[in-house]
Structures are given as C-alpha cells and as structure tokens.
C-alpha positions as CSV (number, residue, x, y, z in Angstrom):
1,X,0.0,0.0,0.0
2,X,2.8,2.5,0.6
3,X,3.8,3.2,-3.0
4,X,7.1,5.6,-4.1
5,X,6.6,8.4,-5.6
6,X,7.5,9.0,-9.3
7,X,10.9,10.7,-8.4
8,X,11.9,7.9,-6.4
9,X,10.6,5.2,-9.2
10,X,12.5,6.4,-11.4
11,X,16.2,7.2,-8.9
12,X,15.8,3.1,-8.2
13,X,14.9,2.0,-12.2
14,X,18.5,3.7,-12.7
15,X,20.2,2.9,-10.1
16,X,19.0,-0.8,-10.6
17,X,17.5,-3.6,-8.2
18,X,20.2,-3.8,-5.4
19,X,19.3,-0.2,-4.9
20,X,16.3,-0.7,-3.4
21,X,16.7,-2.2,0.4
22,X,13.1,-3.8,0.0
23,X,14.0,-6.0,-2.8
24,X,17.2,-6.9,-0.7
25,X,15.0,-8.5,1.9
26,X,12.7,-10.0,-0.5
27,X,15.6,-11.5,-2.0
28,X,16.4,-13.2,1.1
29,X,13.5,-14.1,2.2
30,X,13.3,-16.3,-1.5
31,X,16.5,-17.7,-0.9
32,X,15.4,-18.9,2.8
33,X,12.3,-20.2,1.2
34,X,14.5,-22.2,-1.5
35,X,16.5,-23.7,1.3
36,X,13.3,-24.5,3.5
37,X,12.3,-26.8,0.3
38,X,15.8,-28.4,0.4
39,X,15.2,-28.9,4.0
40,X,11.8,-30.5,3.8
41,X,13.4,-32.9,0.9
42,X,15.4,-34.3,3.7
43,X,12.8,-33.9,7.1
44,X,11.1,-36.9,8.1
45,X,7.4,-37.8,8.7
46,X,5.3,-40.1,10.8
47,X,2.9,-42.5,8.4
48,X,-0.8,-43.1,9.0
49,X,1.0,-46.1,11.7
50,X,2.7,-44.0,13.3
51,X,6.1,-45.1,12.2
52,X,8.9,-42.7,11.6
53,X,9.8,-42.6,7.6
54,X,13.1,-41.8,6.3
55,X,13.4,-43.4,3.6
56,X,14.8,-40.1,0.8
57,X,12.0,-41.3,-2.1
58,X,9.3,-41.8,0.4
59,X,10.0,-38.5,2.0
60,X,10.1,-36.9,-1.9
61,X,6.8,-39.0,-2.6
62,X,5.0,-37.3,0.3
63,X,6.5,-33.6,0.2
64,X,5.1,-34.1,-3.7
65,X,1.6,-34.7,-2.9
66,X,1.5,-32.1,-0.1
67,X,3.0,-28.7,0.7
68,X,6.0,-29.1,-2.4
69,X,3.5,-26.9,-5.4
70,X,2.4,-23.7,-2.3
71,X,6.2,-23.7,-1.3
72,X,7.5,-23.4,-4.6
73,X,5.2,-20.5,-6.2
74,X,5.8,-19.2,-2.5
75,X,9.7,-19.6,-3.4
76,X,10.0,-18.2,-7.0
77,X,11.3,-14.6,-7.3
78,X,9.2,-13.2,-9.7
79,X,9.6,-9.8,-9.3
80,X,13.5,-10.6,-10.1
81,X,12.9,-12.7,-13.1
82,X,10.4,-9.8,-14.5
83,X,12.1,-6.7,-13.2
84,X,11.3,-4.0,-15.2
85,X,9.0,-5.2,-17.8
86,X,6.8,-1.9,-17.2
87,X,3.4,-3.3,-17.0
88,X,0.6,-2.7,-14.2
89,X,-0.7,-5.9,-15.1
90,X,2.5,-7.5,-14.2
91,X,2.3,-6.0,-11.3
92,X,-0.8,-7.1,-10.1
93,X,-0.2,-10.5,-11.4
94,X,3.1,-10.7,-9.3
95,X,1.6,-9.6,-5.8
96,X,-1.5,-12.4,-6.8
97,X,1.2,-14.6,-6.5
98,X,3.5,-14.2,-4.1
99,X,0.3,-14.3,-1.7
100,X,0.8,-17.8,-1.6
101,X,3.8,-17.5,0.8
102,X,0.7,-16.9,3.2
103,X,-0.8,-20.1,2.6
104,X,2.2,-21.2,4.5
105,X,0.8,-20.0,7.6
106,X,-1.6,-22.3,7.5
107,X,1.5,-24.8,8.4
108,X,2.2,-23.1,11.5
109,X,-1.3,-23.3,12.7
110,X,-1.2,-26.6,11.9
111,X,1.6,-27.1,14.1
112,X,0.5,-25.2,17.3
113,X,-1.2,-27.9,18.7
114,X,1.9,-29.8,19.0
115,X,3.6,-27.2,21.0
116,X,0.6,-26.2,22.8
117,X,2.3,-27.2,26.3
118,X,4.9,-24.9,25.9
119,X,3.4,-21.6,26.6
120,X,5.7,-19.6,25.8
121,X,6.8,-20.5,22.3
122,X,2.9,-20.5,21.5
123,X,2.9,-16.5,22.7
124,X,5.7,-15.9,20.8
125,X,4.6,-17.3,17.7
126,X,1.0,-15.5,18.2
127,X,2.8,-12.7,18.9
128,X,4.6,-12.5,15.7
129,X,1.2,-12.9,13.5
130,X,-0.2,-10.3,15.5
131,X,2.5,-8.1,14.6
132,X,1.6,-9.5,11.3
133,X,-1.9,-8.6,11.4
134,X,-1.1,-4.8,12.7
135,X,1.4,-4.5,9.9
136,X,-1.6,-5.8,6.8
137,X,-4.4,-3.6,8.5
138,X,-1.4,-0.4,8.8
139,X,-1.6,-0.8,4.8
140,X,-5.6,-0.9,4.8
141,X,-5.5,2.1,6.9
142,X,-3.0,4.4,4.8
143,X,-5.0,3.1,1.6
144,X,-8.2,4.2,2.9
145,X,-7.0,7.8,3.7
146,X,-5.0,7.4,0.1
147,X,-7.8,7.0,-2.2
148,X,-10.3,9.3,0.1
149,X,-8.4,12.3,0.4
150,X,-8.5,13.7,-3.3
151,X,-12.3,13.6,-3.6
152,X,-12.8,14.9,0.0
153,X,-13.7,18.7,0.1
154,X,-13.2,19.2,3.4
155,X,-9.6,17.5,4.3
156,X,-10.3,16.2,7.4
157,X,-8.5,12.9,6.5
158,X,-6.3,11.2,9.0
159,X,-3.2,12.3,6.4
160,X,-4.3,15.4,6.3
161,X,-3.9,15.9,10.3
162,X,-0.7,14.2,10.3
163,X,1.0,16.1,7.3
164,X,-0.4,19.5,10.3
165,X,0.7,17.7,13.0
166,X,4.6,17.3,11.2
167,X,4.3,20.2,9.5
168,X,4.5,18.9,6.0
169,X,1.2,20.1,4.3
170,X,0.0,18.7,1.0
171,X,0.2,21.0,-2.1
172,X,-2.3,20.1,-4.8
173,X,0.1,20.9,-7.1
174,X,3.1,19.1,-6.0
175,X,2.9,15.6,-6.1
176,X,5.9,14.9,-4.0
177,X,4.6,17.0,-0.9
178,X,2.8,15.7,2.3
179,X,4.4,13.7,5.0
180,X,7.2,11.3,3.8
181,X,6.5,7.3,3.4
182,X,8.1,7.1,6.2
183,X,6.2,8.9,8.9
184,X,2.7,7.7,7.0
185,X,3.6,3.6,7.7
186,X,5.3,4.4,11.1
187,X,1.6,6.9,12.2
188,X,-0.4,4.0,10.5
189,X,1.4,1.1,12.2
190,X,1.0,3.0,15.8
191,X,-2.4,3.3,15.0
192,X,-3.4,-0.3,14.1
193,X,-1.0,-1.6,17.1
194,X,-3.1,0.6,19.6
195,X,-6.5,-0.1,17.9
196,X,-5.7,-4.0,18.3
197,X,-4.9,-3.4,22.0
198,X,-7.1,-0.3,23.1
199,X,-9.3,1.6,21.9
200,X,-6.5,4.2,20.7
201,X,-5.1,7.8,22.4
202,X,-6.7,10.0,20.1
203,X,-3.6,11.2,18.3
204,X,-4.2,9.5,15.7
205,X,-8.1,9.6,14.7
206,X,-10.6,8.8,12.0
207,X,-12.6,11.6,10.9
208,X,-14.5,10.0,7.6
209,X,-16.6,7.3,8.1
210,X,-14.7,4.8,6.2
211,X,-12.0,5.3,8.8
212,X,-14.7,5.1,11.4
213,X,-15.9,1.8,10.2
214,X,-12.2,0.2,9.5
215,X,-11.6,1.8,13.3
216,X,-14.2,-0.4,14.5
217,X,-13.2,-3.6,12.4
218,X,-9.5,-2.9,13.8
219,X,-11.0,-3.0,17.4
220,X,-13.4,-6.3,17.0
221,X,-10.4,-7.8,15.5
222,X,-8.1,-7.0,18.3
223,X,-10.8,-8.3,21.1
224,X,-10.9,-11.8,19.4
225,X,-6.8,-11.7,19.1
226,X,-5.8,-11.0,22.4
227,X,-8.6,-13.4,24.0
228,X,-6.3,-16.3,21.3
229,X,-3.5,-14.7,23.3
230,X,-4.2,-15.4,26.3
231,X,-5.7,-18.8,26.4
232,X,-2.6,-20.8,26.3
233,X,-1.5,-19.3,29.0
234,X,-4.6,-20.3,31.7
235,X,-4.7,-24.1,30.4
C-alpha cells in the first residue's frame, strides 16, 4: 500500500535492483524459502502407523503430494525474473502470487497444537502474526486515507492531520509534498497496534466514516486476538 513516488521510481529504475533495500530482503527471504524446500526434501514424517519414515524417495513422494507446489510458487522470485518489464498488469499478477507465501501460515497453525504445552513459544509465535496482522491492517488504513483524500472537500483525512501535526502540508500541485512514506507507515502502524490493543489515544483519529468503520473492524479484530493470546496461557 505505501507506493514511491515517481521521483523515487524512477532514482531506483536507474540505479538498478540492489538499490532498493526492500528488494534486498525480499531477496532473502526467496533464498530462505528455497533452502526451506531443500530442508523439507530431507525432514522426516510419521505415516498413517505412526512409524517414523526416512526413507529419501518416500519422504520426496510425500513432500510431492502435499505442501511441495504452495512452497514453490511461495519460493520463486518473480519480481527478479520480471524486473522492469513496465506493466501494471504484471504487477498485479506478481503480488496475486506471491500471496501464496501466506498459505504457509496455515503450516504453523497446523503445528500449534503440537507445541501447545509450551506456553511460551505458542505466545511468541501468536505474537509475531499479530505483529503481522497490525502491519496488513497499517496498509488498509493508509489506503483508505490514500484514495479518500483527493475527492474529500473538506480534508479532514487522517493524512491530512498528520502532514499538520509534522508540519509537511499537501500542495495540490506538487505531487511529491505531504508527509514522507516514512512517517505515513510508522503513524499508521501506531495506529493499528493501539487499535488491536485499546481503543487508541486519540492522536491519531478517524474523521471520515470509512476510517470510522475500518476503526471499528480494527477493534473487533483485536478483542478476538488478544482473547487467542491469552488462552494458552490459563490451560
């Protein structure tokens, strides 16, 4: 959700790939994801008798017919092999598919149950997809006050009191004014993370009712998390 502006598009499209420290880390992560399918080539599995198989073709056999075709489109750097072919629709077509590293999730779910005595390691992973969640519902939040603000008459967006609050007001005619990406993700992240645990400090606000009604999604959503939080801990 938090785009570059056209002046920085086009400083990284010359300065090339490595330029940009985003596509450094989602390098990475493909090359973890590469090893994690090596990895699983070589991790053993209990059969429907219980018994412990490591036998290298029967471990193949089963990684096949289960998580091997998610892990590999998960795996696949596509925005690499395509890098600057130009197209929205590649665009869109590469973000379709690199959603399936969250289908992956679904394996640690999977999983908790086993580690369910361990209470700690079960906060600590719920933990982490909260942080998760905050960071997907940050993006919701700036898109929101993105697309509303140039058909609002009255800006009384929540980016609108943040670029007062910081003292970088938006010029109609600049395209490259307002508050930096930087302090947008870091004022929408605060907002989600104290949403999902409170009902906020006010600070930050919604003012249209589309932020109103995400504000109250945010909150139902962070009731039903932190209840999942805290169960392991009382069994």
């Amino acid at each position: 959700a938090f785009l570059l502006n056209n002046q920085e598009e086009e400083k990284n499209w010359e300065c090339g790939y490595s330029c940009n420290p985003l596509n450094i880390v989602d390098l990475i992560v493909d090359i973890m994801f590469i090893i994690d399918i090596v990895i699983n080539f070589r991790t053993t599995y209990v059969n429907i008798n219980d018994e412990v198989v490591s036998h290298p073709a029967k471990i193949a056999i089963h990684y096949f017919k289960g998580w091997f075709l998610i892990d590999m489109v998960a795996a696949i750097p596509f925005d690499l092999l395509i890098y600057r072919t130009g197209s929205d629709e590649t665009t869109t077509l590469i973000g379709l598919l690199k959603t399936a590293r969250l289908l992956r999730l679904v394996r640690v779910a999977r999983k908790l149950d086993r580690y369910s005595e361990y209470g700690a390691a079960v906060l600590f992973l719920l933990m982490c997809t909260f942080a998760l969640i905050a960071h997907w519902l940050a993006c919701i939040w700036y898109a929101i006050g993105n697309v509303e603000r140039p058909y609002m008459e009255h800006k009384i967006g929540w980016l609108d009191n943040l670029a007062i609050q910081i003292g970088k007001n938006y010029n109609d005619t600049n395209a490259n004014s307002g508050p930096s990406i930087k302090d947008k993700y870091v004022t929408a992240l605060y907002f989600t993370f104290s949403s999902l645990t409170s009902v906020g400090f006010g600070n930050v606000s919604p003012n249209t009712n589309s932020e109103k009604i995400f504000s109250i999604c945010v909150m139902l959503i962070g009731c039903k998390y932190i209840v999942q939080m805290l169960q392991p801990l009382y069994k």
